[in-house]
C-alpha positions as CSV (number, residue, x, y, z in Angstrom):
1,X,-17.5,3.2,-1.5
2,X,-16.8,0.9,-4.7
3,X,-16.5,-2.6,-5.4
4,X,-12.6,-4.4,-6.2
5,X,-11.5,-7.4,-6.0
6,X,-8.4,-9.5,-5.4
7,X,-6.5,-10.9,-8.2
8,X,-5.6,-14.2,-6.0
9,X,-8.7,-16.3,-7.6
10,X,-7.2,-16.1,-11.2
11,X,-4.2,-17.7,-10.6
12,X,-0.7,-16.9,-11.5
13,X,-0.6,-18.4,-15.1
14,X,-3.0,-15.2,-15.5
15,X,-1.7,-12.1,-16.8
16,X,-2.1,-8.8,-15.1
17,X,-3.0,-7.5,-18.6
18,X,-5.7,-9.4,-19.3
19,X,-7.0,-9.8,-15.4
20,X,-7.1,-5.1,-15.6
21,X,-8.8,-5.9,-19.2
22,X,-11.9,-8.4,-17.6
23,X,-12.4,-6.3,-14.5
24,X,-12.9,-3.0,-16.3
25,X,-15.1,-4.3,-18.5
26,X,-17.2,-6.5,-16.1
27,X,-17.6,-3.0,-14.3
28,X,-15.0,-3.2,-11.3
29,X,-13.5,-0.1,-10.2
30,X,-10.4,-1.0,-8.4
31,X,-8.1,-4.5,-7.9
32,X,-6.1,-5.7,-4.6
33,X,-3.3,-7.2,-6.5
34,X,-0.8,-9.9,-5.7
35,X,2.2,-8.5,-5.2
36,X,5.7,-10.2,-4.8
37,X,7.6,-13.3,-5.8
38,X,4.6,-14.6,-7.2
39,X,2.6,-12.3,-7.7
40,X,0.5,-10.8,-10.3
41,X,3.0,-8.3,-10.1
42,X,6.8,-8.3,-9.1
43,X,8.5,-6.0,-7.3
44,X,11.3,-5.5,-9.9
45,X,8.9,-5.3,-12.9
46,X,7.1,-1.7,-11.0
47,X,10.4,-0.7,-10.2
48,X,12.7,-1.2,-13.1
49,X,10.6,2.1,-15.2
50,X,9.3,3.8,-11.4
51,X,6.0,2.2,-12.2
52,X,5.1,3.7,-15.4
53,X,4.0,0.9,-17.4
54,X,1.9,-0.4,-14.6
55,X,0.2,2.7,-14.3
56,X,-0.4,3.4,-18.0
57,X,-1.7,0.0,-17.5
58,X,-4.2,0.8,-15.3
59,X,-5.1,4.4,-15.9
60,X,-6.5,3.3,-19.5
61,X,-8.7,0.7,-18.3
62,X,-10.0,3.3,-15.3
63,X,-9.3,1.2,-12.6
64,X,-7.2,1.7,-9.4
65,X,-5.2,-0.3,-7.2
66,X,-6.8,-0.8,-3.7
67,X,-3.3,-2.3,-2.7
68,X,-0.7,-4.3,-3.4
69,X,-1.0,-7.3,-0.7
70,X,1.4,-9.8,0.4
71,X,0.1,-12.6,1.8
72,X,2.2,-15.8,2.4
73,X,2.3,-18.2,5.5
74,X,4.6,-17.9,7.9
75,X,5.5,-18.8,11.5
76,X,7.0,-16.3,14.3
77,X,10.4,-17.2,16.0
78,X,11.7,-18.8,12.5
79,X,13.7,-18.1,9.6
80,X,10.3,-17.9,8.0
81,X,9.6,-14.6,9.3
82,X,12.5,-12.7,7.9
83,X,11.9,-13.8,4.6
84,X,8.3,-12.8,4.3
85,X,9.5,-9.2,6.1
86,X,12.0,-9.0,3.3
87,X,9.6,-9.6,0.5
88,X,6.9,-7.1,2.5
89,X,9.6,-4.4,2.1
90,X,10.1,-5.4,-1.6
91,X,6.2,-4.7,-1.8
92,X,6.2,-1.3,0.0
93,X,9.4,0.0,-2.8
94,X,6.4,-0.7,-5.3
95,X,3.3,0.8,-3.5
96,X,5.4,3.9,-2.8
97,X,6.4,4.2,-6.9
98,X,2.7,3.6,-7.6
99,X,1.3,5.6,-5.3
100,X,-0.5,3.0,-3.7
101,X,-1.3,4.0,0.1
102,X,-2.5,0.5,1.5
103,X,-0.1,-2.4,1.5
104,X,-1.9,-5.6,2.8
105,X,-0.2,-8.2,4.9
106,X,-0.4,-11.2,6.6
107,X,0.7,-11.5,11.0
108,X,2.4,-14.8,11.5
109,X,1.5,-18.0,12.4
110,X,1.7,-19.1,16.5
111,X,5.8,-19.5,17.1
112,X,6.4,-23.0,18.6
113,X,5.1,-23.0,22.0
114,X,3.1,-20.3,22.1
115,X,-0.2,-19.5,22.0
116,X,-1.7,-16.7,19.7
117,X,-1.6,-13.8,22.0
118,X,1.1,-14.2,23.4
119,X,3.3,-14.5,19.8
120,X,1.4,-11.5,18.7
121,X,3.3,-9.8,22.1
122,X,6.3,-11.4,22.0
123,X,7.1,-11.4,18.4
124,X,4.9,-8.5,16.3
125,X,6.6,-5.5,17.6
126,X,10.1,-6.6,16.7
127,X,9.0,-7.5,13.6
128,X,7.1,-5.3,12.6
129,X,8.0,-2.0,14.6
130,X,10.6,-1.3,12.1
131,X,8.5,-2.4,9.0
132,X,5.7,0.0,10.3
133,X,8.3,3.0,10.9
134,X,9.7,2.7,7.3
135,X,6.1,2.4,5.8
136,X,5.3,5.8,7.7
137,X,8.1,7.4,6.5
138,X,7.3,6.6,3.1
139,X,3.4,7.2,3.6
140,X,2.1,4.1,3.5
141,X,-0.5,2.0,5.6
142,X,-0.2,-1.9,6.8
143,X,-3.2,-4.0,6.9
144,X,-3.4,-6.9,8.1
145,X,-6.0,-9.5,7.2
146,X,-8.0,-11.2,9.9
147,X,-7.4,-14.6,8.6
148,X,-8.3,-17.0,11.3
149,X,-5.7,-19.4,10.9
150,X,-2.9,-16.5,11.8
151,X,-2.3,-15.1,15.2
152,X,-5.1,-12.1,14.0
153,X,-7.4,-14.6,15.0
154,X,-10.1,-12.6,17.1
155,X,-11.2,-9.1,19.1
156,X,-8.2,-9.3,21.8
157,X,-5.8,-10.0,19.1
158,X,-7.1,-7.5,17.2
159,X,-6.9,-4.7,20.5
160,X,-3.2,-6.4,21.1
161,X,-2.2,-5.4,17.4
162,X,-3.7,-1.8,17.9
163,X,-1.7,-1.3,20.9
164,X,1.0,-2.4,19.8
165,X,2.0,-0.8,16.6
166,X,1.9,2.9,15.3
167,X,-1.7,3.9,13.9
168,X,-0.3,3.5,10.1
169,X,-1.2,-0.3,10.5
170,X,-4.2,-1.7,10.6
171,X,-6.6,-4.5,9.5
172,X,-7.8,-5.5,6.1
173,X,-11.2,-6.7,7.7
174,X,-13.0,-9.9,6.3
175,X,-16.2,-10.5,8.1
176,X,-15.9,-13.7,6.7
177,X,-13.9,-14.8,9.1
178,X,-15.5,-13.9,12.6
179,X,-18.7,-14.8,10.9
180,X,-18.0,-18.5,11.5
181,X,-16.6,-18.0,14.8
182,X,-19.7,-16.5,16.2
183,X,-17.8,-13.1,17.0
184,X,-20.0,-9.8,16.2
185,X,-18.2,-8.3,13.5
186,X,-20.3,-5.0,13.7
187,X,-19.6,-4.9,16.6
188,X,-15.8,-4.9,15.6
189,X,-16.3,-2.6,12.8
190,X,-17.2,0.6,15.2
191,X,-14.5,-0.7,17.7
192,X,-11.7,-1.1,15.7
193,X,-13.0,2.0,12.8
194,X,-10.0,4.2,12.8
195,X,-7.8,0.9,11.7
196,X,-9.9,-0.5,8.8
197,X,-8.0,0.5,6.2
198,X,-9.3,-1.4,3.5
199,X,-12.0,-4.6,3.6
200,X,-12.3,-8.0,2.0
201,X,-15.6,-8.9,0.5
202,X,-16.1,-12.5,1.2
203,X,-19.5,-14.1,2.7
204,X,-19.8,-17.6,4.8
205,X,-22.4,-20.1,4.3
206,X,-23.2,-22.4,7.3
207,X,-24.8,-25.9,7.1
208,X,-27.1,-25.9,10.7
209,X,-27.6,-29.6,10.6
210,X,-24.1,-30.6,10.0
211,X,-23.2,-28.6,13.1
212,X,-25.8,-29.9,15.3
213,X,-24.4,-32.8,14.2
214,X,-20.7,-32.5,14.2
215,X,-20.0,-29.6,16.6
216,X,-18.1,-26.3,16.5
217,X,-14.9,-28.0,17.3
218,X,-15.4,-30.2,14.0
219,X,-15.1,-29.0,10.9
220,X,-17.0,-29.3,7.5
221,X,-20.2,-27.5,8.7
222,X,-19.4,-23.8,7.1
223,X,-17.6,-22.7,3.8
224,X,-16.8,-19.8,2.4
225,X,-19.2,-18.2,-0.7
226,X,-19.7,-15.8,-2.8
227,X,-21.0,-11.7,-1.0
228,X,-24.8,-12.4,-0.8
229,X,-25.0,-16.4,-0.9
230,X,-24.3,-16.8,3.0
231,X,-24.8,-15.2,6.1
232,X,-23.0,-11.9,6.5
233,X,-25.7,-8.9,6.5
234,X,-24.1,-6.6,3.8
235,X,-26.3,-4.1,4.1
236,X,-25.5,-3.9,8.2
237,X,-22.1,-4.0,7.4
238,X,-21.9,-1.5,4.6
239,X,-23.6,1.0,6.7
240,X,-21.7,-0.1,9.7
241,X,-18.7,1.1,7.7
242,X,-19.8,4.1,6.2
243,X,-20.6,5.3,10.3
244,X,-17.2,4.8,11.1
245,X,-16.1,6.4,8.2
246,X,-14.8,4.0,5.4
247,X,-15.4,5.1,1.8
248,X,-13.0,2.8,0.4
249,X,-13.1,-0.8,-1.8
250,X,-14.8,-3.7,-0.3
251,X,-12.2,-6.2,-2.2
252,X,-14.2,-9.5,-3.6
253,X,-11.8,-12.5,-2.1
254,X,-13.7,-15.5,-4.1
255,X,-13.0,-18.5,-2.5
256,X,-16.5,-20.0,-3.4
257,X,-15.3,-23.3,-4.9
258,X,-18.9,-23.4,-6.4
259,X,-18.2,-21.0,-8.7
260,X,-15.3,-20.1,-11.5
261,X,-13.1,-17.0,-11.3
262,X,-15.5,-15.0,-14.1
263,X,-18.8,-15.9,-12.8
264,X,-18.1,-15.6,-9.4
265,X,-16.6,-12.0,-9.3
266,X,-19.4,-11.1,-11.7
267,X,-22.5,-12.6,-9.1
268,X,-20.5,-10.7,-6.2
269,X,-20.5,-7.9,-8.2
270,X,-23.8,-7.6,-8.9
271,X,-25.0,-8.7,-4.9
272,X,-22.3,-6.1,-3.6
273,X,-23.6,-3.0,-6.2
274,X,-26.7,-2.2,-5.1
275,X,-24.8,-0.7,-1.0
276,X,-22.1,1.4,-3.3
């Protein structure tokens, strides 16, 4: 297992150049990397020489690429969701000339009138049935990120997801997330092990007397922080994964407003090292 991260934190005035350059040298070994429109990198720029630059790019720094992710909003049942699909596919044309295996992704938002179950069966397998037939075909793996806010919300929607799409997608797990909710996310680790195709490294802090005081329907009583400075047992988790047999990148996501990009991949770093 090695520590990554995900280039997200740097912002997109910030060259993939020099973002390979500060990684290597602060002693990462891999980097989730934007990938699309926006991105860190564009799908026409890996394409136009079948991904040679890129991977000159990165093969004389050492590093890897964990993935290429894809992560936009948007909501089921609209126009929304062609256009991310569109983009996705975009995405896989460049994992495939990289040779990246893991694309990660992003399930929709709740379509109008719906709740988040019942999108996830309504909506995913037309969506992304096709999607996740093309990816196989080319050799490539979906993983979806347990961002709260989507339809990949909790454990059922987790199990709906597995049962409902081949065994080439899975989850980009963030602990981070069902941390906060009070769900066991060891607990989803060994259930869901066969899926977890690649992990984000990101750690909640949670203020007790606010949420005596405001509630858990209230907001403002947890944030997210940097691997080590809140409340998810890495060393549990680490060695939770390794038993179900993941020896791949736990991907810093910094969203630790407390901290810059620099210093806070390099404190993650350092908290995260010590389980690789």
């Amino acid at each position: 297992m090695h520590v990554g991260l995900l280039t997200a934190r740097f912002g997109a005035e910030k060259r993939i150049e020099d973002i390979v350059a500060w990684a290597a040298g602060a002693g990462f070994k891999a980097l989730e990397v934007t990938c699309g429109p926006t991105g860190h990198l564009r799908p026409e720029q890996v394409l136009a020489d079948d991904g040679a630059g890129v991977r000159r790019l990165f093969e004389k720094a050492g590093l890897r690429i964990s993935s290429l992710a894809c992560y936009r909003r948007y909501d089921f049942a609209t126009p929304q969701t062609e256009a991310y699909l569109k983009d996705l596919r975009r995405v896989m044309d460049a994992a495939k000339c990289l040779g990246v295996e893991t694309v990660c992704a992003l399930v929709g938002f709740p379509a109008a009138g719906k709740d988040k179950l019942a999108s996830i069966n309504e909506f995913l397998p037309p969506a992304f049935g096709p999607v996740a037939e093309e990816a196989g075909r080319a050799g490539l793996r979906i993983a979806f990120e347990n961002w709260y806010a989507t339809c990949l919300q909790n454990l059922e929607h987790f199990a709906a997801v597995a049962r409902l799409l081949p065994d080439n997608v899975g989850f980009n797990f963030d602990p981070s997330h069902l941390c906060w909710q009070r769900i066991d996310y060891l607990a989803a680790v060994t259930e869901f092990a066969p899926r977890l195709f690649h992990t984000h490294a990101k750690d909640v802090a949670i203020d007790e007397a606010a949420l005596r005081r405001r509630g858990v329907l209230d907001g403002g009583w947890w944030r997210y922080v940097i691997p080590g400075l809140g409340v998810v047992d890495w060393g549990q988790y680490v060695g939770r994964l390794r038993l179900g047999g993941y020896d791949g990148v736990l991907s810093v996501e910094h969203e630790d407003r407390a901290y810059g990009p620099e210093a806070g991949f390099a404190l993650a770093l350092k908290n995260l090292a010590r389980f690789c």
